[in-house]
Every structure is written in C-alpha cells, then in structure tokens.
C-alpha positions in Angstrom: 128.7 103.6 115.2 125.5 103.0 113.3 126.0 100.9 110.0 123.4 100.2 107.2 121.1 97.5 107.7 121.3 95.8 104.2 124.7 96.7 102.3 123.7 94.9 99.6 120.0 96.7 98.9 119.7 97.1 95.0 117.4 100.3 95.3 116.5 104.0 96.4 117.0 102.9 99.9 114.1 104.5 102.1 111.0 105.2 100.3 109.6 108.5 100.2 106.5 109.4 102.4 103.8 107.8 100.7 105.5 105.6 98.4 105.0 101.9 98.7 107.2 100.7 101.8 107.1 104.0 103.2 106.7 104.1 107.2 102.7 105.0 107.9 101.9 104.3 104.5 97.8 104.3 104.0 97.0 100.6 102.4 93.1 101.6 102.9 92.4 99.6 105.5 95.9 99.1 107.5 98.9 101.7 107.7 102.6 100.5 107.7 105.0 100.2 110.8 108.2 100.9 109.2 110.2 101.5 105.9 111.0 98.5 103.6 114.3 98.1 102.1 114.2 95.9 98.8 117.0 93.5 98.2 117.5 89.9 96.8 116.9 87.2 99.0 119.9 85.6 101.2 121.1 89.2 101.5 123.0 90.0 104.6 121.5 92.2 107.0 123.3 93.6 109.9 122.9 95.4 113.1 122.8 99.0 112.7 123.5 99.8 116.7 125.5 97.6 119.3 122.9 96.2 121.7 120.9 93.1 123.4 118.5 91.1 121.4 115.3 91.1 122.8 113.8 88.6 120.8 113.3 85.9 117.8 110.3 85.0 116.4 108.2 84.5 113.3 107.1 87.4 112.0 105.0 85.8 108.5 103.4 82.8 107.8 101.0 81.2 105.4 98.5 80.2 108.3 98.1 84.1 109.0 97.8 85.6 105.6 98.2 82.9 102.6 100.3 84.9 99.8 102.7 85.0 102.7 105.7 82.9 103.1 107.1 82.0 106.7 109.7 84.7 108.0 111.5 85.9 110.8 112.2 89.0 112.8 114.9 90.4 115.3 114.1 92.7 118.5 117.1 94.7 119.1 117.6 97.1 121.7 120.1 99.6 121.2 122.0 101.3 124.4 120.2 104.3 123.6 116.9 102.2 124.5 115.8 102.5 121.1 114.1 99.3 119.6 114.9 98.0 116.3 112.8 95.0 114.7 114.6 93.3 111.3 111.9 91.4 110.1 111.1 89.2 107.3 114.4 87.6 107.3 114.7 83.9 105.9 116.8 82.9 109.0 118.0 84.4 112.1 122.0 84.5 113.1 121.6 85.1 116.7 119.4 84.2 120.0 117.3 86.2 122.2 119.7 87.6 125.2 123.0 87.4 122.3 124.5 90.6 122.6 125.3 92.2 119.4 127.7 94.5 117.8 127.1 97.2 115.0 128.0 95.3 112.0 126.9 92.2 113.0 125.5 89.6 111.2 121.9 89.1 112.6 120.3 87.2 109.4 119.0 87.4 105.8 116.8 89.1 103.6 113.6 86.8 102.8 111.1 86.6 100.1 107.8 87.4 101.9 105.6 86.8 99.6 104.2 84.2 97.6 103.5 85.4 94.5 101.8 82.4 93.1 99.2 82.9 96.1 98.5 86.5 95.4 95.1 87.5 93.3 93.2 90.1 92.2 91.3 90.1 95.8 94.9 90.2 96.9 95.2 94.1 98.5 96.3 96.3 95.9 99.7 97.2 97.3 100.9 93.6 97.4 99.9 93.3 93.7 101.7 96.3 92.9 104.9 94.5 94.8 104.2 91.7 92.7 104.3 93.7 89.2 107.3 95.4 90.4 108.8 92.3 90.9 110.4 93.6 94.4 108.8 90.5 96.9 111.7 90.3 98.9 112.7 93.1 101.7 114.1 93.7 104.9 111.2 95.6 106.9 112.6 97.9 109.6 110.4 99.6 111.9 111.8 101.6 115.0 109.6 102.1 118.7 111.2 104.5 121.3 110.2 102.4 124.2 108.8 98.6 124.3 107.1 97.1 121.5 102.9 97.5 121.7 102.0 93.7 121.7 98.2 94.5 120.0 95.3 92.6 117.8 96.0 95.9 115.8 99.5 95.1 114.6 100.2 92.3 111.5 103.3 91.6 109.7 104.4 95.4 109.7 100.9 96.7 109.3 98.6 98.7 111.9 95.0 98.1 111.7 93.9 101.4 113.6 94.0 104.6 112.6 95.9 106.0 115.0 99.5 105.5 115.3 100.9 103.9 118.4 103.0 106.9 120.3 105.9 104.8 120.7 106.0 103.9 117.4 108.9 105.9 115.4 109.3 107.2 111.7 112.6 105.3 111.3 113.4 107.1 107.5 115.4 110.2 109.8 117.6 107.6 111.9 118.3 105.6 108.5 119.5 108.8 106.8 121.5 109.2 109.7 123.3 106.3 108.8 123.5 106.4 105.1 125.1 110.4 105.7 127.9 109.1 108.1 128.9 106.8 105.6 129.3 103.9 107.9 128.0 101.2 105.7 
C-alpha cells in the first residue's frame, strides 16, 4: 500500500505542468527532475512503497551552489523496481541496505535554501521561491530503472535538454496515492 510522502504538506500537493516545482519544469538553462512538495521544515516524510534503501547522501550544500543550505536525500527501491529519491531532507532516519516499510519514517522536510544568500543574479525561479516564501520542500523524483549518475544532473535539476529515458514523471504515481486515500 502506497502512502503520501509528506502528511503534513500545507499546499496544492503536485504542481501543475509548468508551475514552479513541477517535474521537467524549463528554468532556462536546467529542467527539473521531479515534483516539489512544500511543507514546513521538520515535517515528517515517509515511505510511499515498502522496499530497500539504496542509498544516503547529501543531496545540497553551500560549497555546490551558495543560496543552498546542506540537505539530504533517500534512494528507495520499491519491490516493483521503481526508484524513489526524498531529497532535501534536514536528516535521514534510516541507512543504506535498512529495509523499509510504507509508512515509514525515512526523515524530514528541510529548508533548502538560504534566503539571505539569494540575489538578484540569483535564477529567477529561486527568487520567485523566495517571494512566495515556500523555501522548504520535500523534492521527489521517480526513475524506472537505476539512477543516471551524470555532470548533467544538480540538486534536482537536469542540465541537458533531453530528458534521461529512465527518468519518470512522478505527478501520475503521486495521484495514485492521494486517490486511494492511504495517507
């Protein structure tokens, strides 16, 4: 049984196709690897699918891009072989090889961003997050077979323009979840 990755999210839950957060969403000169899902920080955020965790590791930092703060994400392999990464978490609540159960707590919601850092060179949709006031997220993204380790991918964000094959629209399995109820 799949459950909702953030039961405390405070807004429209999967943006709209071309919205800010949406999955492949143009920010000129990268394109976005999943669908954000805004909450306040130290929000819980669970395991949508039973399965194996594949890994931990940072996902942000200041030493990459400097309006960002540090964060985490969490690799999750579902027994349906999907991938799930949870990223920009504060902390992590399991290990790499834990085996985890829908419902389970995996870690919580950080605040990505910096906004003391961010300036009007800053890219345009990060000062947009900034105005809106909505810094802190859980960003899901969903591949259908292993994750593309490439100079192309940052924090979420493709710098091609051409989307990796295995990389999924995750807005259809999230709807899934939110229709069944099960969060």
């Amino acid at each position: 049984m799949k459950k909702w990755p953030v039961p405390n999210s405070y807004c429209n839950p999967i943006s709209s196709s071309g919205s800010p957060g949406s999955f492949w969403e143009n920010r000129i000169d990268r394109y976005h690897c999943g669908v954000d899902i805004y909450a306040l920080p130290g929000s819980d955020v669970i395991s949508i699918e039973s399965g194996c965790v594949v890994r931990t590791e940072e996902f942000t930092s200041p030493s990459k891009v400097p309006y960002w703060n540090v964060t985490y994400n969490v690799l999750v392999e579902t027994k349906r072989g999907l991938l799930c990464r949870y990223a920009e978490l504060r902390d992590v609540a399991v290990n790499t090889g834990d085996r985890v159960k829908a419902g389970q707590l995996i870690g919580h919601v950080g605040l990505v961003l910096d906004t003391a850092k961010i300036t009007e060179t800053s890219p345009h949709y990060i000062r947009k997050i900034k105005e809106n006031g909505s810094p802190s997220m859980l960003h899901f993204e969903l591949w259908d077979t292993r994750v593309v380790d490439s100079d192309c991918y940052l924090g979420g964000n493709w710098f091609g323009s051409e989307k990796p094959q295995n990389l999924l629209d995750p807005t259809e399995y999230l709807e899934s979840t939110l229709e069944t109820g099960s969060f």
